[in-house]
Backbone as numpy.savetxt, mean C-alpha at the origin, in Angstrom:
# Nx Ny Nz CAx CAy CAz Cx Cy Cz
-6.26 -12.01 -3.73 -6.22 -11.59 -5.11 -5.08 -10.59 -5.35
-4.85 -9.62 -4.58 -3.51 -8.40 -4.56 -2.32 -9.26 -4.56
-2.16 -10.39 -4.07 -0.78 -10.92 -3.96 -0.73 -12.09 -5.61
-1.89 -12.36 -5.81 -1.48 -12.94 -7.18 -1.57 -12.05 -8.23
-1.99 -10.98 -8.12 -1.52 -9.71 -9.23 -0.07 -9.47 -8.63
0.42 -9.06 -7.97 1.61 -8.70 -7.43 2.60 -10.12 -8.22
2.63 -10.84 -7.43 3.74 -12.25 -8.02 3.31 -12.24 -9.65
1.91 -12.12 -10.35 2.01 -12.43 -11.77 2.76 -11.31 -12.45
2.45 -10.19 -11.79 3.29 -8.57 -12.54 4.84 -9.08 -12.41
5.81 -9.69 -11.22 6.85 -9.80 -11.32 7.07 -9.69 -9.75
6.61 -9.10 -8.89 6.70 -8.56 -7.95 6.94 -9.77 -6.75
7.62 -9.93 -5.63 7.75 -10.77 -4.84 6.53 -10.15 -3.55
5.75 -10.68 -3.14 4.81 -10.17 -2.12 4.50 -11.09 -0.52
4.32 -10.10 0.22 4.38 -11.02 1.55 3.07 -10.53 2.26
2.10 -11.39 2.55 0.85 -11.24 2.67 0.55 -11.01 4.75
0.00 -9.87 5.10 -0.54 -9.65 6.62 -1.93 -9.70 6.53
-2.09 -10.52 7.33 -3.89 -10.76 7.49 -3.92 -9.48 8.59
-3.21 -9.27 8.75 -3.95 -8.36 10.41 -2.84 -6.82 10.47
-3.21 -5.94 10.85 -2.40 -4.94 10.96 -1.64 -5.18 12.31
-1.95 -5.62 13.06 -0.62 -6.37 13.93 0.55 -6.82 13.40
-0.37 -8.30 12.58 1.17 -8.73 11.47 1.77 -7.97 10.70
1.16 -7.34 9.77 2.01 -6.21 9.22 3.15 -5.39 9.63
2.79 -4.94 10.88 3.68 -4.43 11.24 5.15 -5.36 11.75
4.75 -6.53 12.36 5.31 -7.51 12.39 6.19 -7.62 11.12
5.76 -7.98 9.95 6.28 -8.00 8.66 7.32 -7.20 8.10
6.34 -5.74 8.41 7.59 -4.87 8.14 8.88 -4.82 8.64
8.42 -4.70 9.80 10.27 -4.87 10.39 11.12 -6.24 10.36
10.36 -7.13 9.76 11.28 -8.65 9.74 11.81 -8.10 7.83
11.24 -7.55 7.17 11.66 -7.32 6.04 11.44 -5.56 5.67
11.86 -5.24 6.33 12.11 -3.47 6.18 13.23 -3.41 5.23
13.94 -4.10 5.26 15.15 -3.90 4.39 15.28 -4.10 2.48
14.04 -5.10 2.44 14.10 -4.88 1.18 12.40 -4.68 0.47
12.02 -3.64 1.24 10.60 -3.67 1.40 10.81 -2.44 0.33
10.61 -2.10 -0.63 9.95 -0.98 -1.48 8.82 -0.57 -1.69
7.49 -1.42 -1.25 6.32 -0.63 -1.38 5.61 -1.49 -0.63
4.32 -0.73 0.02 3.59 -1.33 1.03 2.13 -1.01 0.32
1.29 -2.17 0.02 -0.36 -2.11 -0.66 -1.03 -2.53 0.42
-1.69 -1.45 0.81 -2.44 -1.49 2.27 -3.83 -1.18 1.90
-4.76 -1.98 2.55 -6.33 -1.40 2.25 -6.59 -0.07 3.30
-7.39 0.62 3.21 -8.16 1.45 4.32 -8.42 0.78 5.51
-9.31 0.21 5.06 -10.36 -0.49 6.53 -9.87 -1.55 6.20
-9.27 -1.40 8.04 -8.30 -3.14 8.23 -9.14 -3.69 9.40
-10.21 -3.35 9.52 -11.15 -4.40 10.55 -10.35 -4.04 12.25
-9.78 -2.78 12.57 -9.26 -2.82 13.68 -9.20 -1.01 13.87
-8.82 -1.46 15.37 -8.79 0.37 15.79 -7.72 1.08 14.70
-7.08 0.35 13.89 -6.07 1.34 13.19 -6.87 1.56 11.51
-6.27 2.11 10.69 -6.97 2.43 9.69 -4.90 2.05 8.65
-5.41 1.65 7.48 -3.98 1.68 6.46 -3.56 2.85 6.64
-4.30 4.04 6.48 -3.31 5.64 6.97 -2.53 5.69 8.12
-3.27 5.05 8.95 -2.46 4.93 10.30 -1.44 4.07 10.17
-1.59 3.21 9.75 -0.44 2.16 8.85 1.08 2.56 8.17
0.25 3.55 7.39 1.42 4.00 6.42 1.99 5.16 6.89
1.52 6.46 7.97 2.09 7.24 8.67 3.17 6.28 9.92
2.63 4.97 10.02 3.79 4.36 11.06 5.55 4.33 10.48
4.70 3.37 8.89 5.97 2.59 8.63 6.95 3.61 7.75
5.84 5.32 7.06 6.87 5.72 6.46 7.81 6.96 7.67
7.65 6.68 8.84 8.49 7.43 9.77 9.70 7.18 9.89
9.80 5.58 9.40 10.88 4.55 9.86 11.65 4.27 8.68
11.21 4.58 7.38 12.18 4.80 6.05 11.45 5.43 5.19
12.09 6.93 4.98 11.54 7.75 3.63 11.27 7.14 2.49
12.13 6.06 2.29 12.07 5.87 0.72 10.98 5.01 0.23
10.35 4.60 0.77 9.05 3.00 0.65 7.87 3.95 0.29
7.49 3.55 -0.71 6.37 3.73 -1.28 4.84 3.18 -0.97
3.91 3.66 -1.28 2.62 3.14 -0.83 1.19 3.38 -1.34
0.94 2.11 -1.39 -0.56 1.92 -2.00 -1.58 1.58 -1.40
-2.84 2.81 -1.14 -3.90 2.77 -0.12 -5.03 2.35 -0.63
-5.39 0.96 -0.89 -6.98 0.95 -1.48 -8.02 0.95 -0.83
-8.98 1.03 -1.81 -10.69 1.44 -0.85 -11.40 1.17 -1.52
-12.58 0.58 -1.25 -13.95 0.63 -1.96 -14.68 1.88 -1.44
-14.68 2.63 -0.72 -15.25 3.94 0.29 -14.80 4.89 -0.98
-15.42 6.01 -1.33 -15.48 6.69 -1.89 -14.80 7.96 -1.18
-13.67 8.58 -1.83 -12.78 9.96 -1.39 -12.49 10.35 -2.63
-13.34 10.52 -3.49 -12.99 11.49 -4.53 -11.39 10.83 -5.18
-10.64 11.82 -5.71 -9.31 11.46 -6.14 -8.16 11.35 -5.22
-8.53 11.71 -3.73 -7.66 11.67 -2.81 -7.92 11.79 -1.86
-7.53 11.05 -0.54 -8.08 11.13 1.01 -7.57 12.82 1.80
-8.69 13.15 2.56 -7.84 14.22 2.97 -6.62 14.24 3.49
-5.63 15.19 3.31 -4.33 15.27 3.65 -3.61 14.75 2.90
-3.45 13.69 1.59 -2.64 13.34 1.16 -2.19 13.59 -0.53
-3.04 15.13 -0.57 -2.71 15.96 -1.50 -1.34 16.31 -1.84
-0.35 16.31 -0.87 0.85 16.39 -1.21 2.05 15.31 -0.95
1.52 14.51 -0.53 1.90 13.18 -0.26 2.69 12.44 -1.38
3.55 12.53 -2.01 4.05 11.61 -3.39 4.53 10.48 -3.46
4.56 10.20 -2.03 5.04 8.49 -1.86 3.74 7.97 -1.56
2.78 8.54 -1.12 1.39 7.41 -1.07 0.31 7.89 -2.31
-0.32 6.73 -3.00 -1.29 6.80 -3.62 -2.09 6.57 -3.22
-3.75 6.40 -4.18 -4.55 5.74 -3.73 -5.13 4.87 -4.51
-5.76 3.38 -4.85 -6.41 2.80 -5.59 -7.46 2.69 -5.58
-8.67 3.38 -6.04 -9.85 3.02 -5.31 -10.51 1.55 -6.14
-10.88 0.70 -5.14 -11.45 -0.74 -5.69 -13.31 -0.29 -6.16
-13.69 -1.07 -7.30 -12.43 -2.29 -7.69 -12.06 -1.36 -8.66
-10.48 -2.22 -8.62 -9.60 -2.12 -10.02 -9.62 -3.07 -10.89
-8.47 -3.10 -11.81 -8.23 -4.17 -12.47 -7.14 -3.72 -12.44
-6.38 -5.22 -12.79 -4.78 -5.78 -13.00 -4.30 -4.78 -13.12
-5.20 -3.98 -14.65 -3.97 -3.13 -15.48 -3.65 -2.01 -14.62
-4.54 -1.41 -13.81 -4.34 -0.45 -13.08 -3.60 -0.21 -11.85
-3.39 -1.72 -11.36 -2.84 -1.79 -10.35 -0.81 -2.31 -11.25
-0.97 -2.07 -11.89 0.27 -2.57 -13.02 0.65 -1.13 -13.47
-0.20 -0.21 -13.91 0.10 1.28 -14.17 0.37 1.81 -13.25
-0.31 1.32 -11.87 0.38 2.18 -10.96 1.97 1.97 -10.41
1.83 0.57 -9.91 3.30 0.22 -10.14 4.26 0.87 -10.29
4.36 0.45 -11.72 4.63 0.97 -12.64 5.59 2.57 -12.45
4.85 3.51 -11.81 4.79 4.63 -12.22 5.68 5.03 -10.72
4.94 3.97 -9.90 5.75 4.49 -8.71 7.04 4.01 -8.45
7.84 2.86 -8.92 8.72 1.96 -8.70 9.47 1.59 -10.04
8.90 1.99 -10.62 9.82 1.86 -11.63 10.70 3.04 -12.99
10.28 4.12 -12.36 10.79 5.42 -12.79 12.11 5.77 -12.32
């Protein structure tokens, strides 16, 4: 469902079933990668935080979107000052995941 909101907003998207592949992914397309929409719980010893502390070591500028159905208030600990990662908490809708966008990538 994230990748057909993504392609209907405009967005070109490349889908990892596994945080293995992902990472895989990233580095086959690091280069024109501007934002990474990662869930929390990826079904493995790693977590999307662990995810997104990997890939933003390796380029400042990539942006990132952490969703969850798990409840953290307005923000996971530690990422109070964080301005390249958000968070989405599920469910959303379109529009929200379009406002966020939006706000991060296109300013």
């Amino acid at each position: 469902m994230v990748k057909r909101h993504l392609t209907s907003l405009g967005f070109d998207a490349v889908l990892a079933p596994s945080a293995e592949q992902a990472v895989e992914l990233y580095h086959q397309h690091r280069d024109t990668i501007r934002l990474v929409f990662c869930d929390y719980n990826l079904g493995s010893d790693q977590t999307g935080l662990d995810l997104i502390h990997q890939f933003s070591g390796q380029r400042g500028d990539v942006k990132f979107i952490l969703s969850s159905g798990e409840v953290f208030g307005d923000e996971l600990p530690g990422l109070a000052d964080a301005k390249h990662i958000r968070l989405l908490q599920k469910p959303y809708r379109r529009e929200d995941l379009a406002a966020l966008l939006d706000e991060m990538l296109r300013r």
